[in-house]
PDB file as gemmi writes it, atoms N, CA and C in Angstrom:
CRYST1    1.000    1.000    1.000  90.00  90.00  90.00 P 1                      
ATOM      1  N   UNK A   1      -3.490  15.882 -21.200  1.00  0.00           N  
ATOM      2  CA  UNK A   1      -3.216  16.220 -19.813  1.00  0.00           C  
ATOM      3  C   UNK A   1      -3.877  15.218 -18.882  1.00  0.00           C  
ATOM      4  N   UNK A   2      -5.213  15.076 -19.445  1.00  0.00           N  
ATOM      5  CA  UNK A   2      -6.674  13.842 -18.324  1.00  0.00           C  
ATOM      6  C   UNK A   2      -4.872  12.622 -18.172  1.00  0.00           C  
ATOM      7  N   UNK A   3      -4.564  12.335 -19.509  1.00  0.00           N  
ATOM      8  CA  UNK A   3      -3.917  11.067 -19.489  1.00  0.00           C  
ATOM      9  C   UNK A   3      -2.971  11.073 -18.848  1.00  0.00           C  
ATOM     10  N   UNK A   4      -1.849  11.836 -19.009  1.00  0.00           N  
ATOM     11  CA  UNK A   4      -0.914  11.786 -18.134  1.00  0.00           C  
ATOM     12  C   UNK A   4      -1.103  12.160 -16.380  1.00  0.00           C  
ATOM     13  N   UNK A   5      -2.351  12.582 -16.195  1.00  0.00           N  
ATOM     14  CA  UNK A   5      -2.389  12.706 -14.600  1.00  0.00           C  
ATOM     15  C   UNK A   5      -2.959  11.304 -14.241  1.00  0.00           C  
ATOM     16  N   UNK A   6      -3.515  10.508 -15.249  1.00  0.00           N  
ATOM     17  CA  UNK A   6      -3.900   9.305 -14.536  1.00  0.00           C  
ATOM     18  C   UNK A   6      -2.934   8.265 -14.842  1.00  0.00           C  
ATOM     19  N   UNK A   7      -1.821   8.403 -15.716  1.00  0.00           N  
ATOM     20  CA  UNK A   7      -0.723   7.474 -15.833  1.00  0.00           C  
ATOM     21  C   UNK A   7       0.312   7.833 -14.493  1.00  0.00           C  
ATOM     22  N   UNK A   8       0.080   9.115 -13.977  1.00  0.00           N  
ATOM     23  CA  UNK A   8       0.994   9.562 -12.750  1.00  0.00           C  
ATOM     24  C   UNK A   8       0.109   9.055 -11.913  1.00  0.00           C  
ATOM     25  N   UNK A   9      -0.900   9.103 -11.558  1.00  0.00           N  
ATOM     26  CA  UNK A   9      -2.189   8.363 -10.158  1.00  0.00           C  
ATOM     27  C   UNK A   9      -1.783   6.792 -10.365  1.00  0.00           C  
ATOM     28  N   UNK A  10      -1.868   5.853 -10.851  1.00  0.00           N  
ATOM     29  CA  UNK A  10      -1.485   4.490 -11.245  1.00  0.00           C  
ATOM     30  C   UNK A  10      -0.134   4.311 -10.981  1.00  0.00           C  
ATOM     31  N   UNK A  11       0.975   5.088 -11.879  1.00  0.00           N  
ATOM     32  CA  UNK A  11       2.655   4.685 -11.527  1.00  0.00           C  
ATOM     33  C   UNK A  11       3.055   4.946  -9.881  1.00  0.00           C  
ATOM     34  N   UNK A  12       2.109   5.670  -8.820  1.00  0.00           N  
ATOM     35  CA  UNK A  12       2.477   6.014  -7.821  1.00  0.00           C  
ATOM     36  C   UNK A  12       1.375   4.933  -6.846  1.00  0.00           C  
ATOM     37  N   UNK A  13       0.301   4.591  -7.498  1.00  0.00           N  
ATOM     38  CA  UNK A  13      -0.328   3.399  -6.574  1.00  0.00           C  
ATOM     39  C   UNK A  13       0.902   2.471  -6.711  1.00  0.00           C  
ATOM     40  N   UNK A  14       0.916   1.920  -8.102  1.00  0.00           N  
ATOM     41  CA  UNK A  14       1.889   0.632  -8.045  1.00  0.00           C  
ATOM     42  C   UNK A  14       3.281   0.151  -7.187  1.00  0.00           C  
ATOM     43  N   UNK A  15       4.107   1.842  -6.818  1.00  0.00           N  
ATOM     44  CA  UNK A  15       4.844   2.101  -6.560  1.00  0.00           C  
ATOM     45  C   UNK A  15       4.573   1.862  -4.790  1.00  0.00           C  
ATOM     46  N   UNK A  16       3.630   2.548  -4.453  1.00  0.00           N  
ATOM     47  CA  UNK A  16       2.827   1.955  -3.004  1.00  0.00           C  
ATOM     48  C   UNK A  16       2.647   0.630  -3.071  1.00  0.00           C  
ATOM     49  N   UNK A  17       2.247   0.087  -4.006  1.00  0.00           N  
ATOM     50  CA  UNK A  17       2.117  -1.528  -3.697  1.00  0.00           C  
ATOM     51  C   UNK A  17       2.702  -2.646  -3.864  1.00  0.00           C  
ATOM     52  N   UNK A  18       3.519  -2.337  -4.402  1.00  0.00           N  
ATOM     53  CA  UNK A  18       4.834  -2.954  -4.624  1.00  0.00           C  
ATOM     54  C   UNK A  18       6.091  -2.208  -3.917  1.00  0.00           C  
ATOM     55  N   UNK A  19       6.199  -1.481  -3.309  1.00  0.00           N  
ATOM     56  CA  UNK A  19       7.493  -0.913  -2.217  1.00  0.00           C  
ATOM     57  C   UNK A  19       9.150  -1.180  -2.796  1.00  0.00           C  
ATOM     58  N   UNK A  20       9.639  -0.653  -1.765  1.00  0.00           N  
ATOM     59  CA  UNK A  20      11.252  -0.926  -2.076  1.00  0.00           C  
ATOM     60  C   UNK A  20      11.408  -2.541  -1.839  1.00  0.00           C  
ATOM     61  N   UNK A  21      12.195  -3.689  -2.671  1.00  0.00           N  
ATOM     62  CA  UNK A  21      12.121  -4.719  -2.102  1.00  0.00           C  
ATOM     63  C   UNK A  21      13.653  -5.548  -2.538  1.00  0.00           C  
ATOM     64  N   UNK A  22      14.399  -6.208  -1.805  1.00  0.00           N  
ATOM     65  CA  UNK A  22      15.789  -5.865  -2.056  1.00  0.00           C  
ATOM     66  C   UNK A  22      15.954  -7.367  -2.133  1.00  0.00           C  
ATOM     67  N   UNK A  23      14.916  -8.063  -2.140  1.00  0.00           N  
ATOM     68  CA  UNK A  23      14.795  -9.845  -2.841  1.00  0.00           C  
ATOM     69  C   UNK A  23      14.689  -9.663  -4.249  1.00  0.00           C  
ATOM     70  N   UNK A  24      15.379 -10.672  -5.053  1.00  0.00           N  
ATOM     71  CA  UNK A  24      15.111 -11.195  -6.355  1.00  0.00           C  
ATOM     72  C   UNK A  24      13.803 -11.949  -6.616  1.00  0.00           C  
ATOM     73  N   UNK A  25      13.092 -11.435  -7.713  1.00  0.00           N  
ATOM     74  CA  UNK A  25      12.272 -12.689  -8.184  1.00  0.00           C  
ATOM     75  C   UNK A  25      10.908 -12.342  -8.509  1.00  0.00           C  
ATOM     76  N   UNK A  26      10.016 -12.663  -8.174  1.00  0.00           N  
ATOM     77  CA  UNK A  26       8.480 -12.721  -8.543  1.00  0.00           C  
ATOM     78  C   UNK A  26       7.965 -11.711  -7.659  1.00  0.00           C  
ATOM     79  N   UNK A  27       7.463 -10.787  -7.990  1.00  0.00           N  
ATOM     80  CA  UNK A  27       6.445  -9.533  -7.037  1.00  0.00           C  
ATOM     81  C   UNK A  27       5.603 -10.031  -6.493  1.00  0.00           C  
ATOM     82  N   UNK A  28       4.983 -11.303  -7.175  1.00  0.00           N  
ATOM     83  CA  UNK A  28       3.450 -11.650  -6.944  1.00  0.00           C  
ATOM     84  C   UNK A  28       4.152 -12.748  -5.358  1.00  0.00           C  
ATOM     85  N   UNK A  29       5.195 -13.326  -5.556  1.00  0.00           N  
ATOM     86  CA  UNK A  29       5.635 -14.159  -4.423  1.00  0.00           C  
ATOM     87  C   UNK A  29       6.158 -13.568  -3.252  1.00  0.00           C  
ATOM     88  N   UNK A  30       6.255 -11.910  -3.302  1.00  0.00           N  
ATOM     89  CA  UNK A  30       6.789 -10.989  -2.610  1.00  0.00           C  
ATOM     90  C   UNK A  30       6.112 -10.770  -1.291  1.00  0.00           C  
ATOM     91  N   UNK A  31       4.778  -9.922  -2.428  1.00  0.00           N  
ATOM     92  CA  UNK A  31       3.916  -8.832  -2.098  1.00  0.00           C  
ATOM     93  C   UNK A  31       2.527  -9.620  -1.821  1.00  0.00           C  
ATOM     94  N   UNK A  32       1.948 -10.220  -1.201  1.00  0.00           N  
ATOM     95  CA  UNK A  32       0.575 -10.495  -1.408  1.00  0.00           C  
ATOM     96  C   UNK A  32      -0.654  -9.583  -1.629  1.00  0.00           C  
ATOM     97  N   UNK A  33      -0.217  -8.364  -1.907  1.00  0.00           N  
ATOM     98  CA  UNK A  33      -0.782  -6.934  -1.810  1.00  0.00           C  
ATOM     99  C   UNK A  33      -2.575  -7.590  -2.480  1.00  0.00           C  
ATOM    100  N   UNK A  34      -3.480  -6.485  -1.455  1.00  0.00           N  
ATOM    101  CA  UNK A  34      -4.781  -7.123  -1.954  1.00  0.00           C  
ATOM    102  C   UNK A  34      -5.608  -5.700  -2.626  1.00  0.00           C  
ATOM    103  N   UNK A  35      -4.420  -4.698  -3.003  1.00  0.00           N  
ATOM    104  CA  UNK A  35      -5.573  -4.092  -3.748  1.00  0.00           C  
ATOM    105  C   UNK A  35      -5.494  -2.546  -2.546  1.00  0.00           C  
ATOM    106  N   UNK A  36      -7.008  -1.760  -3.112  1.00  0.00           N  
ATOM    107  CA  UNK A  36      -6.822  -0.418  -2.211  1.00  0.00           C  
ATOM    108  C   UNK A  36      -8.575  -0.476  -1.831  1.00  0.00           C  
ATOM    109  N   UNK A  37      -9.093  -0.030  -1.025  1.00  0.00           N  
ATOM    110  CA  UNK A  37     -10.652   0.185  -0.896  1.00  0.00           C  
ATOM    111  C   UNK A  37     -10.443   1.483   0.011  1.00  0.00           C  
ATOM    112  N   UNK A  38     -11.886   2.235  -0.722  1.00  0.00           N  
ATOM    113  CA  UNK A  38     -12.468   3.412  -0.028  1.00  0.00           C  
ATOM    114  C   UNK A  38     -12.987   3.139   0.936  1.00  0.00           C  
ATOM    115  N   UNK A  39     -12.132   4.193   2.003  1.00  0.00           N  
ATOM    116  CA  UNK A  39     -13.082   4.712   3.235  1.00  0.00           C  
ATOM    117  C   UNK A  39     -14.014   5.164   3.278  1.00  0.00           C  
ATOM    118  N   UNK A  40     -13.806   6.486   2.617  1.00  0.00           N  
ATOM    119  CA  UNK A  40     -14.796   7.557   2.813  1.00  0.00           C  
ATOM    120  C   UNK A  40     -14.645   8.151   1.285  1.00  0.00           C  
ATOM    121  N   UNK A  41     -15.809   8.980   0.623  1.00  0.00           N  
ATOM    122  CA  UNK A  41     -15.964   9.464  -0.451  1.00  0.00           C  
ATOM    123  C   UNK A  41     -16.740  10.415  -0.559  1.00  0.00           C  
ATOM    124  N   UNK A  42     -16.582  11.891  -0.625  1.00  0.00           N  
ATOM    125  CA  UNK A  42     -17.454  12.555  -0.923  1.00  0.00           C  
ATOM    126  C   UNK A  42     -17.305  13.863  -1.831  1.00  0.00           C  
ATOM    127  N   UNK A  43     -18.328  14.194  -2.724  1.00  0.00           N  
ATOM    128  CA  UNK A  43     -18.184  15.237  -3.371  1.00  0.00           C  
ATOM    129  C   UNK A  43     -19.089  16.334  -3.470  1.00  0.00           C  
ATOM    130  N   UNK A  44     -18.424  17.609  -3.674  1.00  0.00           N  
ATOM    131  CA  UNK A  44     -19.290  18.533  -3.908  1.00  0.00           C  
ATOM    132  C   UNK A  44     -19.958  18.681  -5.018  1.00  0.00           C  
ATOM    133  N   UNK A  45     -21.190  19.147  -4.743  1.00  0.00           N  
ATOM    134  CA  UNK A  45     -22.355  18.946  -6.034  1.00  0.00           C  
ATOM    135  C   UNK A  45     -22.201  19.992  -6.827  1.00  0.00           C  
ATOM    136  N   UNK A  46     -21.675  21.004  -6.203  1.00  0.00           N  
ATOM    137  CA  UNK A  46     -21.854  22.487  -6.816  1.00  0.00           C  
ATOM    138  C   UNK A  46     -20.764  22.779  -7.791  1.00  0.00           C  
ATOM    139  N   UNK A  47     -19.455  21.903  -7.073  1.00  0.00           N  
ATOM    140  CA  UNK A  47     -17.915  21.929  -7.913  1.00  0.00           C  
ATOM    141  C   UNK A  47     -17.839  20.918  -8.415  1.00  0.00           C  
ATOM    142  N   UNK A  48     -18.221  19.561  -8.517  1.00  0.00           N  
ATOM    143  CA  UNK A  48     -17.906  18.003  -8.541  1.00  0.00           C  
ATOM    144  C   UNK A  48     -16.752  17.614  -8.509  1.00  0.00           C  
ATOM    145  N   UNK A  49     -16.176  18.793  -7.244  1.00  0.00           N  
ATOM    146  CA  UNK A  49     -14.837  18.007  -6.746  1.00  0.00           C  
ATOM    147  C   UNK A  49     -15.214  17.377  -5.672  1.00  0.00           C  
ATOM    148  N   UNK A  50     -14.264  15.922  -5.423  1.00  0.00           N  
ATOM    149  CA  UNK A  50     -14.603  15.240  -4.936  1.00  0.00           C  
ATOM    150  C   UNK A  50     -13.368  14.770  -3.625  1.00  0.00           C  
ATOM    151  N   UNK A  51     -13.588  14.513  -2.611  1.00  0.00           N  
ATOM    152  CA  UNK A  51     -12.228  13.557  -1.934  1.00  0.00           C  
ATOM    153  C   UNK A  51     -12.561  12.341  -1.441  1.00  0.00           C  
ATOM    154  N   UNK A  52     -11.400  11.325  -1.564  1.00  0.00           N  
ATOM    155  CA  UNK A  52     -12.041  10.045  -1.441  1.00  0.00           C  
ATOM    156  C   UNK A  52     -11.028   9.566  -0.675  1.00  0.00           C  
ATOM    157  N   UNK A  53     -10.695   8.958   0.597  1.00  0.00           N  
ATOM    158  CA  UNK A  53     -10.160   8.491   1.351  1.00  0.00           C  
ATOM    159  C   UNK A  53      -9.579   6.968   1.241  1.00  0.00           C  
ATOM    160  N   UNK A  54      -8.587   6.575   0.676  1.00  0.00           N  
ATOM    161  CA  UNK A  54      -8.363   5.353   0.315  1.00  0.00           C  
ATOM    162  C   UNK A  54      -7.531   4.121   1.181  1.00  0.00           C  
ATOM    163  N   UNK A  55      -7.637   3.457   1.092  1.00  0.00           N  
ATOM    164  CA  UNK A  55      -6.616   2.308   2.153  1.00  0.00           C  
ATOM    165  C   UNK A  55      -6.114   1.108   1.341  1.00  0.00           C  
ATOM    166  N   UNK A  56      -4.422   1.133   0.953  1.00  0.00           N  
ATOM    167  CA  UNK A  56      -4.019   0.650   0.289  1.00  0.00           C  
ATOM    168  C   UNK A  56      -3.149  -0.283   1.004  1.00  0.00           C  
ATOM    169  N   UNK A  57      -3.575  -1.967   0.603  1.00  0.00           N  
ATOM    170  CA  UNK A  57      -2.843  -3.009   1.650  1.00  0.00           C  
ATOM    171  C   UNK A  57      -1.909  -3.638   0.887  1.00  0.00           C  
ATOM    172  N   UNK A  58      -0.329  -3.390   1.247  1.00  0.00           N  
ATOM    173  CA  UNK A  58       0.483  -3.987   0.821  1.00  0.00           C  
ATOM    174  C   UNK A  58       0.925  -5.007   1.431  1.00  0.00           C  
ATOM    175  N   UNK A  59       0.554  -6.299   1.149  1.00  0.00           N  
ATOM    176  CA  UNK A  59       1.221  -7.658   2.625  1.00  0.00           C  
ATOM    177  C   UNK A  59       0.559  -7.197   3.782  1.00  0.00           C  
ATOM    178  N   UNK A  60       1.069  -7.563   4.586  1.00  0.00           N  
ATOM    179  CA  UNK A  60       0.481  -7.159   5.980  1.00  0.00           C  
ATOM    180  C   UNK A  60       0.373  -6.035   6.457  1.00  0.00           C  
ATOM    181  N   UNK A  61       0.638  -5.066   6.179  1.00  0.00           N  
ATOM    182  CA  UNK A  61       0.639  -3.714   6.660  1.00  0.00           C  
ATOM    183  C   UNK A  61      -0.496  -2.564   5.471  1.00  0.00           C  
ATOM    184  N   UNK A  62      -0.571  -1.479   5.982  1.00  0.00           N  
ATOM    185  CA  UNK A  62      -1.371  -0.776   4.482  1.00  0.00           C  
ATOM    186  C   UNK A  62      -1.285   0.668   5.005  1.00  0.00           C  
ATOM    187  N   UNK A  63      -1.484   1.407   4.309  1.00  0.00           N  
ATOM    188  CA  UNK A  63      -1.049   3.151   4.345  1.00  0.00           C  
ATOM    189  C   UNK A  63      -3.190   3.801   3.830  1.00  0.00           C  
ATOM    190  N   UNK A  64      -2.962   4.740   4.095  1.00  0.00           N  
ATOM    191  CA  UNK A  64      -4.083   5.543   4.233  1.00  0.00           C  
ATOM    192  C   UNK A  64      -3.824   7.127   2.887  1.00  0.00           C  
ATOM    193  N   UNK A  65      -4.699   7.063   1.715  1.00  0.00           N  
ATOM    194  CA  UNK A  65      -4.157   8.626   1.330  1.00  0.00           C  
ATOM    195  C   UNK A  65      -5.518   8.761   0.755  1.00  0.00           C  
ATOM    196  N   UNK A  66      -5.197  10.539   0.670  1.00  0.00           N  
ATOM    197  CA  UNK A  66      -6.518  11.064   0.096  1.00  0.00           C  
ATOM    198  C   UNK A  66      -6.391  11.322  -0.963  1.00  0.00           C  
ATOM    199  N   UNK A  67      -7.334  11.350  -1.849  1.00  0.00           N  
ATOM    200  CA  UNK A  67      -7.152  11.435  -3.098  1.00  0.00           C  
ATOM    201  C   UNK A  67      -8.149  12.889  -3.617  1.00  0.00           C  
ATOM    202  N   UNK A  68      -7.856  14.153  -4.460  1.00  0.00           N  
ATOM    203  CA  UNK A  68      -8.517  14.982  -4.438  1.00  0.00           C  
ATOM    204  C   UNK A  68      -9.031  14.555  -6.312  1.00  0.00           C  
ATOM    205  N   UNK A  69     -10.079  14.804  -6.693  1.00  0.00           N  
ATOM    206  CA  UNK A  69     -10.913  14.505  -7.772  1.00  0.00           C  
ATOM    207  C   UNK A  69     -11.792  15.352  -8.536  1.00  0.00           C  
ATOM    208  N   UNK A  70     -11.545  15.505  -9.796  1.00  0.00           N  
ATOM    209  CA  UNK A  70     -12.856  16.159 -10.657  1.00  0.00           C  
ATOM    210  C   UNK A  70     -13.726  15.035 -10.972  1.00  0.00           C  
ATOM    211  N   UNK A  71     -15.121  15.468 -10.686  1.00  0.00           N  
ATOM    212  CA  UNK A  71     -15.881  13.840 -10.923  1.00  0.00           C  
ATOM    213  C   UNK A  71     -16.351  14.079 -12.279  1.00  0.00           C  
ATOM    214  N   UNK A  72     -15.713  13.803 -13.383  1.00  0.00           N  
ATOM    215  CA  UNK A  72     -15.528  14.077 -14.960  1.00  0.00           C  
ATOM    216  C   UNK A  72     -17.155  13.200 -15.081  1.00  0.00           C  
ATOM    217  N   UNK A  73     -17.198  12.463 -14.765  1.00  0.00           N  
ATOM    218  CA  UNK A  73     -18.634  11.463 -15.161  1.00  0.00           C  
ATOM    219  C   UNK A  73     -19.700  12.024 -14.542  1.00  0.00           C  
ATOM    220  N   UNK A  74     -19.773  12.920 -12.932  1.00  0.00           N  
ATOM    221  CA  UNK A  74     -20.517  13.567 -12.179  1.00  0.00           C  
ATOM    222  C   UNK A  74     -21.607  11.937 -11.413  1.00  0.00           C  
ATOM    223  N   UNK A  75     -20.794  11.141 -11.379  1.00  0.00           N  
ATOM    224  CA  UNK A  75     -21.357   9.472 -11.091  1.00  0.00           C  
ATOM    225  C   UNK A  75     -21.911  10.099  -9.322  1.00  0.00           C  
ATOM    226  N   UNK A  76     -21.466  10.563  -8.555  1.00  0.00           N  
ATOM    227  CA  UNK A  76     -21.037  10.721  -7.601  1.00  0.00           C  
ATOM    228  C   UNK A  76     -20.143  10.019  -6.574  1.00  0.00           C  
ATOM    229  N   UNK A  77     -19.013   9.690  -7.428  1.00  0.00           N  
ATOM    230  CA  UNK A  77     -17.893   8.585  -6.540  1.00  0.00           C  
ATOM    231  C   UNK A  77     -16.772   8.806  -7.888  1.00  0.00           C  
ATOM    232  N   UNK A  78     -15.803   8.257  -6.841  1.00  0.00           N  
ATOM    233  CA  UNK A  78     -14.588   7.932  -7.836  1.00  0.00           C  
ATOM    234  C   UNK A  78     -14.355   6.719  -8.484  1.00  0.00           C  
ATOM    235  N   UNK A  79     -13.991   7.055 -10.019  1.00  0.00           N  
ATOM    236  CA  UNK A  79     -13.990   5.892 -10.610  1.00  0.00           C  
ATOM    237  C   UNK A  79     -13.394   5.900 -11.671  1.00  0.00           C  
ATOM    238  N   UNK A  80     -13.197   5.199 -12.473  1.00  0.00           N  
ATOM    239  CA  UNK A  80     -12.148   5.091 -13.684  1.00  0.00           C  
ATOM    240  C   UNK A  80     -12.365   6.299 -14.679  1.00  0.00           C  
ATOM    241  N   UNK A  81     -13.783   6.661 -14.300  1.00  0.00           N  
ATOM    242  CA  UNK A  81     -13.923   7.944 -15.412  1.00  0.00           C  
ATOM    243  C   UNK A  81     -13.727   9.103 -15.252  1.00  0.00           C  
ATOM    244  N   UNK A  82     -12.732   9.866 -13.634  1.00  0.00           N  
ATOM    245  CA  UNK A  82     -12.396  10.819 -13.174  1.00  0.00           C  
ATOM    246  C   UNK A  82     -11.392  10.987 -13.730  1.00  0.00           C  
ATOM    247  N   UNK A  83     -10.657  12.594 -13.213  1.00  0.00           N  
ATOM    248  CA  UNK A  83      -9.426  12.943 -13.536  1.00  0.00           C  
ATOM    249  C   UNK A  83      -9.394  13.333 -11.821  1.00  0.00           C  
ATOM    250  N   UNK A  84      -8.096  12.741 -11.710  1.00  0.00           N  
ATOM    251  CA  UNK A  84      -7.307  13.310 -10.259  1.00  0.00           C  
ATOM    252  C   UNK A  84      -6.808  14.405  -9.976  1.00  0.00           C  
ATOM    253  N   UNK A  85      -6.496  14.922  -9.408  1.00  0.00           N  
ATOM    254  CA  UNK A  85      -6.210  16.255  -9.282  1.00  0.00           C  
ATOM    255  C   UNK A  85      -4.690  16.000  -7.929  1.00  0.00           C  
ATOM    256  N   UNK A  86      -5.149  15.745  -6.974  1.00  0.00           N  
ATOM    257  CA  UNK A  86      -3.888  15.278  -5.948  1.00  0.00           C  
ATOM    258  C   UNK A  86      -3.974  13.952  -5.169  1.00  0.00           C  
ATOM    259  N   UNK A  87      -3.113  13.870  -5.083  1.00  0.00           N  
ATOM    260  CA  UNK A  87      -2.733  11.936  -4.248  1.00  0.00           C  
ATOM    261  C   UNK A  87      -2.099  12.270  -2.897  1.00  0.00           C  
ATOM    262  N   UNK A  88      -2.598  12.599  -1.416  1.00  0.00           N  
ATOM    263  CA  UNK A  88      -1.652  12.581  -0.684  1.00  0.00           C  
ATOM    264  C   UNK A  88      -1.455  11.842   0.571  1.00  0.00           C  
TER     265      UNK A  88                                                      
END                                                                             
């Protein structure tokens, strides 16, 4: 289940960062996309659910989503060793 919610968190970043694009050819010659960085991050200690505020820049423009989190590692942040819970 961990796996397939984080193969669905990834197929729907990529899908944000790479967009609808109705040119032929190279993504990388497309998209100059630089990636996503946290705003804001915080979790509860008591639940180690967590929400983390993300900003994802595709080319020149970039979108804003929250991301809701079990902090599986209890690191206090999000990170490769969570399971997601919602993307919105």
């Amino acid at each position: 289940m961990k796996r397939s919610i984080i193969l669905v968190t990834f197929t729907l970043l990529a899908i944000l960062l790479l967009g609808p694009s109705s040119q032929v050819g190279s993504f990388a010659q497309q998209i100059p996309g630089t990636g996503f960085s946290i705003v804001s991050d915080t979790v509860d200690e008591t639940t180690d659910i967590g929400e983390a505020v993300v900003k994802v820049t595709h080319g020149t423009t970039s979108s804003t989503h929250t991301i809701t989190y079990e902090d599986s590692n209890e690191d206090g942040g999000l990170d490769c060793g969570d399971t997601i819970i919602s993307i919105s």
